[in-house]
C-alpha positions in Angstrom: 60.1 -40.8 10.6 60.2 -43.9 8.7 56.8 -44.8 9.5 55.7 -42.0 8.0 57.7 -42.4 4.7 56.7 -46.0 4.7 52.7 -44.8 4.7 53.8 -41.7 1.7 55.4 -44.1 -0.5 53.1 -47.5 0.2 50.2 -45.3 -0.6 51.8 -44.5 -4.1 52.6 -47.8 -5.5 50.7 -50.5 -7.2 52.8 -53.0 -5.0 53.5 -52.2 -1.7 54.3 -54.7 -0.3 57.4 -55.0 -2.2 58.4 -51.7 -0.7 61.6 -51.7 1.3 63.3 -49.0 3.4 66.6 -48.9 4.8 67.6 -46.6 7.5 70.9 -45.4 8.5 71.5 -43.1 11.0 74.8 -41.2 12.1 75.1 -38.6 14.5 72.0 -36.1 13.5 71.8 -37.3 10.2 69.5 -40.2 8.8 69.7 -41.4 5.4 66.5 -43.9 3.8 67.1 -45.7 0.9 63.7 -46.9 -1.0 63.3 -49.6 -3.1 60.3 -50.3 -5.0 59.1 -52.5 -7.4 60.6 -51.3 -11.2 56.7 -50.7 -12.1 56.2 -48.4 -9.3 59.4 -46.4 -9.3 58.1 -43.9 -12.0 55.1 -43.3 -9.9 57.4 -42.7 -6.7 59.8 -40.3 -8.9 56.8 -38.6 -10.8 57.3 -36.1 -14.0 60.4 -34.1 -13.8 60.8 -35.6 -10.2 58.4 -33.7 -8.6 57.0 -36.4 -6.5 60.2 -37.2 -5.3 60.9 -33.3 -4.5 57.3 -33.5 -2.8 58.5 -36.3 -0.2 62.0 -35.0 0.5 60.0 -31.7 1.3 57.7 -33.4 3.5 60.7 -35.5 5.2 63.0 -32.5 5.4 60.5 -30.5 7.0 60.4 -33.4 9.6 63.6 -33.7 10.4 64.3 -29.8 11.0 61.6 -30.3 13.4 63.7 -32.7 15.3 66.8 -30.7 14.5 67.7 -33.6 12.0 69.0 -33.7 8.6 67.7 -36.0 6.1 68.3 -37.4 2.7 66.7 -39.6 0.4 67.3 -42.2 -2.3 65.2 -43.9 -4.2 65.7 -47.0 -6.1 64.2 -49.7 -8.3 64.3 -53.2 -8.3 64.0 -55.6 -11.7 63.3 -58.7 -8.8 60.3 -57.4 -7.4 
């Protein structure tokens, strides 16, 4: 699964290799926290944070597939 958020969010941003994701996972629950360039976060959050909905969707839909739960942060970073 985090392949597959890595390709969604690289695909997004200006920079991607700056993109970082952090995976935690406890029991039947994974967490991702993403961390983008500053310049590319609005682009990963989109208006009204639809984009983001858009990729929890995606991931959620995943996950139940696996009979996982997932959530999703995303952050950015001033030292990109």
């Amino acid at each position: 699964m985090k392949e597959t958020l890595q390709i969604l969010i690289e695909n997004l941003v200006d920079e991607p290799s700056l993109v970082k994701i952090t995976e935690n996972i406890k029991d039947n629950q994974i967490s991702y926290e993403v961390n983008v360039s500053e310049k590319d976060i609005g682009k990963v959050i989109g208006r009204e944070g639809k984009m983001a909905k858009s990729i929890r969707t995606i991931m959620k839909s995943i996950a139940t597939k696996n009979k996982q739960k997932v959530t999703i942060e995303f952050t950015g970073n001033r030292g990109n």
